[in-house]
PABANU-413700 format. One record per residue: residue number from 1; y, z, x of N, C-alpha, C in turn. Coordinates in nm, 3 decimals. Each point is the difference from the previous one (the first is absolute). Layout:
  nr n_north    n_up  n_east ca_north   ca_up ca_east c_north    c_up  c_east
 NUM       Y       Z       X        Y       Z       X       Y       Z       X
...
end
This chain:
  nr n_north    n_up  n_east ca_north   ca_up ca_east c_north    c_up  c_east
   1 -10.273  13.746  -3.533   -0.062   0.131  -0.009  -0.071   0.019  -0.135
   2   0.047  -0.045  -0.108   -0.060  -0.010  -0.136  -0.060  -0.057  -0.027
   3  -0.077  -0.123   0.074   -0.110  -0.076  -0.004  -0.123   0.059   0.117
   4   0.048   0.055   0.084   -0.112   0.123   0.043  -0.043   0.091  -0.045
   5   0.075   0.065  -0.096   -0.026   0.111  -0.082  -0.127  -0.041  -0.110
   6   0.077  -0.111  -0.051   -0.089  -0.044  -0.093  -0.135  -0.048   0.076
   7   0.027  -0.086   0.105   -0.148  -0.044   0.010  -0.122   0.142   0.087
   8   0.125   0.088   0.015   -0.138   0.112   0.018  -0.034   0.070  -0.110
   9   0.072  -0.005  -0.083   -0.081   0.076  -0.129  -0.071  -0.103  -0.120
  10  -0.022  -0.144   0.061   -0.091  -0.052  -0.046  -0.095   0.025   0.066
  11  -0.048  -0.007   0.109   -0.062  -0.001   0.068  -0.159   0.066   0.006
  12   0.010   0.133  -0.057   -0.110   0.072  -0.056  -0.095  -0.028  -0.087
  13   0.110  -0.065  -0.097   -0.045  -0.008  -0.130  -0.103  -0.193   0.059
  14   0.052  -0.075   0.051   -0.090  -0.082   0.051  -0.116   0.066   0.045
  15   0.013   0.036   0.099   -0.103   0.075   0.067  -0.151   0.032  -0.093
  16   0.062   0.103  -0.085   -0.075   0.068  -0.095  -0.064  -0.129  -0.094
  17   0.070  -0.072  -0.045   -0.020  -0.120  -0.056  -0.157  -0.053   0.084
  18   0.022  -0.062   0.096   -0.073  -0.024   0.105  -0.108   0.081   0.027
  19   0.009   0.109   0.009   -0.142   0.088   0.012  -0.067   0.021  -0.107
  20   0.062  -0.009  -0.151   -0.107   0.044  -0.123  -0.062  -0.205  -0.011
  21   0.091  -0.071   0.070   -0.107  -0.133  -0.080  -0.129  -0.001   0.134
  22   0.029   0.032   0.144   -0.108   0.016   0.127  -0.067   0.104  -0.087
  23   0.003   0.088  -0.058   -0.087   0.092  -0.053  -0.101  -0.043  -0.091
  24   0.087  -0.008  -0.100   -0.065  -0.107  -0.125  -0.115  -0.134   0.033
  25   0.054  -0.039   0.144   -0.094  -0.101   0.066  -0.116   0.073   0.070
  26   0.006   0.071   0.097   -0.077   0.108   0.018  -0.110   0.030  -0.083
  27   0.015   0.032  -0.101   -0.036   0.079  -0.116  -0.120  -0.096  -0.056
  28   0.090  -0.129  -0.084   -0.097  -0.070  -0.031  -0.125  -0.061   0.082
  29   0.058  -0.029   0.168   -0.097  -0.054   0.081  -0.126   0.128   0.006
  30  -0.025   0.126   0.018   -0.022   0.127  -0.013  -0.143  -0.045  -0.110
  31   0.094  -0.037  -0.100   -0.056  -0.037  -0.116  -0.100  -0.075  -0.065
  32   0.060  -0.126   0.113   -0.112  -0.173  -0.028  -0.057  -0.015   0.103
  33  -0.008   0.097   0.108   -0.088  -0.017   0.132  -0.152   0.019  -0.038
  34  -0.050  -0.086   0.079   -0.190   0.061   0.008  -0.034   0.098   0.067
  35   0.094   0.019   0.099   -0.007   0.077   0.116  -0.038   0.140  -0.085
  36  -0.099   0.100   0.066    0.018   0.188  -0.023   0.048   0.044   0.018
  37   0.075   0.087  -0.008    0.077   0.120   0.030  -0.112   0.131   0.029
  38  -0.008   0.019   0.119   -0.073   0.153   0.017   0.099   0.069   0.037
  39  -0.012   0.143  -0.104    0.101   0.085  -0.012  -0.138   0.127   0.036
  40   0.037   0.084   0.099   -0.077   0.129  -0.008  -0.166  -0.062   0.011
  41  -0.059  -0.119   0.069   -0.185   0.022  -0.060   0.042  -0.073  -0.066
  42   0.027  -0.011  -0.081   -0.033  -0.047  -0.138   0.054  -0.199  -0.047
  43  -0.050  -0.097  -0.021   -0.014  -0.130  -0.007   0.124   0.008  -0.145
  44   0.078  -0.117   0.003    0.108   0.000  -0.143   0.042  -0.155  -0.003
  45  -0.011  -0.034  -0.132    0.010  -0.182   0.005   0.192   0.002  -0.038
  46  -0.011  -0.092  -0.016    0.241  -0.014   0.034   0.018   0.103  -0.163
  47  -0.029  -0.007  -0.067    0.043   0.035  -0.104  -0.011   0.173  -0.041
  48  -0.113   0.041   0.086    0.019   0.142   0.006   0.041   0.031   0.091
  49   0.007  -0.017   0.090    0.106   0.005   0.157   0.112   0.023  -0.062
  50   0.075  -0.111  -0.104    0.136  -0.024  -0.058   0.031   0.128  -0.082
  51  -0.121   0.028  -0.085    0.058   0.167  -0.052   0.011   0.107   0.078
  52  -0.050   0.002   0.108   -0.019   0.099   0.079   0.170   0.035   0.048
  53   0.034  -0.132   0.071    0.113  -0.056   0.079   0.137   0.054  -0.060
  54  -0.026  -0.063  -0.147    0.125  -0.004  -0.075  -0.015   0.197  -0.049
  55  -0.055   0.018  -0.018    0.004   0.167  -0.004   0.069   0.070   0.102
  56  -0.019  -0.053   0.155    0.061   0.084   0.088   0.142  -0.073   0.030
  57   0.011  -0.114  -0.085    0.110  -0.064   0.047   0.128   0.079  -0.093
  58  -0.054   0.018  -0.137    0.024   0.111  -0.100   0.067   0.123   0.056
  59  -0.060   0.086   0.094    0.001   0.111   0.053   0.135  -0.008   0.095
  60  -0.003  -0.089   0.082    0.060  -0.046   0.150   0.148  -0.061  -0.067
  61   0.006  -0.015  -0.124    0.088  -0.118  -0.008   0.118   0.035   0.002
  62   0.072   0.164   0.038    0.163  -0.006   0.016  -0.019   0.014   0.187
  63  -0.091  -0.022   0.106   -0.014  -0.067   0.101  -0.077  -0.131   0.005
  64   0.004  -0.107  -0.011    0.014  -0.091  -0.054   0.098  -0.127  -0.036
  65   0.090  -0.058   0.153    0.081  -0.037   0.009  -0.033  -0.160   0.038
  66  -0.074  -0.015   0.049   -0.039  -0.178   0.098  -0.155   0.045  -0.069
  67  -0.026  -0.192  -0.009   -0.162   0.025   0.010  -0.095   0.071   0.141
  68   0.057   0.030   0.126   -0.047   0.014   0.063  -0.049   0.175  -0.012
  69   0.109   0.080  -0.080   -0.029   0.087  -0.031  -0.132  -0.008  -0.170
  70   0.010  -0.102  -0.067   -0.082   0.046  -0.079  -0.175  -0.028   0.099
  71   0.053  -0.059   0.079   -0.160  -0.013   0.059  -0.062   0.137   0.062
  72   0.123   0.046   0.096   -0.068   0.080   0.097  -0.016   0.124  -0.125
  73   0.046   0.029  -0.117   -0.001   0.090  -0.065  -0.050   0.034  -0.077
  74  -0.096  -0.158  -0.054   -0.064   0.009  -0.140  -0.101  -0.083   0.014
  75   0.003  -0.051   0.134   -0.134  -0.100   0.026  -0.064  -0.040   0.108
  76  -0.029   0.106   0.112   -0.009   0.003   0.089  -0.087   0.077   0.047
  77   0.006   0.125  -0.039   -0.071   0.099   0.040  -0.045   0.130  -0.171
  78  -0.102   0.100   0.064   -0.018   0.110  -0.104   0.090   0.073   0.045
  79   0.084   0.054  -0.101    0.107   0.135  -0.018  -0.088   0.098   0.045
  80  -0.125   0.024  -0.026   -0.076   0.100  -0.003  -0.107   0.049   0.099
  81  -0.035  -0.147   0.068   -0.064   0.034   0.114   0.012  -0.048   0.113
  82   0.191  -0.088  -0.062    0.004  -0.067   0.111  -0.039  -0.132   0.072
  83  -0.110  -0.011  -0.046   -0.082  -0.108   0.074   0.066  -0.147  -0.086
  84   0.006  -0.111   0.107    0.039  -0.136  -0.045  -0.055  -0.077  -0.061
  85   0.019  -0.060  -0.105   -0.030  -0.092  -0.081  -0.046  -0.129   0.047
  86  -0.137  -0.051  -0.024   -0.017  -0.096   0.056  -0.029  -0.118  -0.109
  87  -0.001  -0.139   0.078   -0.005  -0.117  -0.092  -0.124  -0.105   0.092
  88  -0.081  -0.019  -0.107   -0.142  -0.054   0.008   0.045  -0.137  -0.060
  89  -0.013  -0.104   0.073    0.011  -0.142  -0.082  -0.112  -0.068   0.026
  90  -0.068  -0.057  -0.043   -0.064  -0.087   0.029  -0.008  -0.132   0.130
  91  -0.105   0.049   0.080    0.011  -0.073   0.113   0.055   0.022   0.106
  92   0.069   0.147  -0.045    0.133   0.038   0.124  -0.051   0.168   0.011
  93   0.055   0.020   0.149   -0.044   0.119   0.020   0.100   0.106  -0.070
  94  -0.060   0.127  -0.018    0.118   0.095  -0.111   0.101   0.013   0.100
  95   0.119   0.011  -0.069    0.128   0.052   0.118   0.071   0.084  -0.140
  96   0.061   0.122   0.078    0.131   0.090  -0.050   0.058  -0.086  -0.132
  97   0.020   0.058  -0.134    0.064  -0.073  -0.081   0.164   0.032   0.050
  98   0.024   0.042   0.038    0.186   0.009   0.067  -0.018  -0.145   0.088
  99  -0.121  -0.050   0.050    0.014  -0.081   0.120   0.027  -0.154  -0.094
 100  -0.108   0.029  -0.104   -0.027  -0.152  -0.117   0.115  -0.002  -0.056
 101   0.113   0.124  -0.048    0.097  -0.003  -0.079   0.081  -0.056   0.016
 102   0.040   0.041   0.145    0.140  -0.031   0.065   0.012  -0.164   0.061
 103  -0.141  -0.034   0.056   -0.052  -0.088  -0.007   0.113  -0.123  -0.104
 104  -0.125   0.066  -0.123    0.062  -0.112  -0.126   0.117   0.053  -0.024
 105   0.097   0.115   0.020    0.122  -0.034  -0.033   0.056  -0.073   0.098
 106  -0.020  -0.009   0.103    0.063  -0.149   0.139  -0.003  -0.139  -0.035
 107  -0.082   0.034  -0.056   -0.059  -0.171  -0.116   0.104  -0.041  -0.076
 108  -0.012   0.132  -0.084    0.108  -0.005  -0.126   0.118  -0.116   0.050
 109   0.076   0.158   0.092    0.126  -0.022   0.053   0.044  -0.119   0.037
 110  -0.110  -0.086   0.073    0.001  -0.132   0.040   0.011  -0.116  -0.072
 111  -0.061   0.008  -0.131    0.030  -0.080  -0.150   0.144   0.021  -0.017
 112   0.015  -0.167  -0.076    0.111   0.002  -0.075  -0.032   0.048  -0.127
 113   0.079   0.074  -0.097   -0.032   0.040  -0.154  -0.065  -0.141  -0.052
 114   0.070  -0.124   0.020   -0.055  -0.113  -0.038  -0.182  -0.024   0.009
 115  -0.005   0.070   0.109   -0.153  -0.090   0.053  -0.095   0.140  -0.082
 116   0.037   0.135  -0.056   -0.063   0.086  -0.009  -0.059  -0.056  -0.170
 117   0.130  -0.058  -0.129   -0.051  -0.029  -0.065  -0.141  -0.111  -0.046
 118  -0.001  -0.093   0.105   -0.073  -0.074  -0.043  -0.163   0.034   0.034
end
């Protein structure tokens, strides 16, 4: 019974572990992509996309539990008008940035930590 106890109150704290480094990955890819970000009209290369992002991620962040929530919450859509965030890559037709995100976090997930450093 005391080794259940314990391994559920580790358990979170993995978790959480786990979603700020998918985030952090997130984040940077966000970052070093060629791809646009159209937010509202308006054309954004990874690096202003990334301030935009990390501002509402700022806002959102005591909901804010799995990366799946920092996507749908901080990178996905306008707070303001609503409308979805799209991603322009080169050569590829635009799709939903929730669609490209989740996408590359499936990717992620599928790597070993090993294969991510090199």
């Amino acid at each position: 019974m005391r080794f259940l106890f314990i391994l559920l109150f580790c358990l979170p704290s993995v978790s959480i572990a786990d979603s700020t480094t998918e985030i952090a990955y997130l984040l940077d890819m966000i970052k070093q992509t060629d791809c646009r970000y159209q937010r509202n009209g308006k054309f954004y290369q990874g690096t202003e996309a990334l301030e935009h992002i990390e501002k509402k991620r700022a806002y959102f962040q005591d909901e804010i539990h799995s990366a799946e929530d920092f996507i749908r919450l901080s990178a996905s859509k306008s707070s303001l008008s609503g409308k979805a965030y799209l991603i322009h890559c080169p050569n590829k037709a635009a799709e939903p940035s929730q669609t490209w995100l989740l996408r590359a976090l499936a990717d992620y997930r599928q790597l070993k930590p090993s294969q991510l450093s090199k």
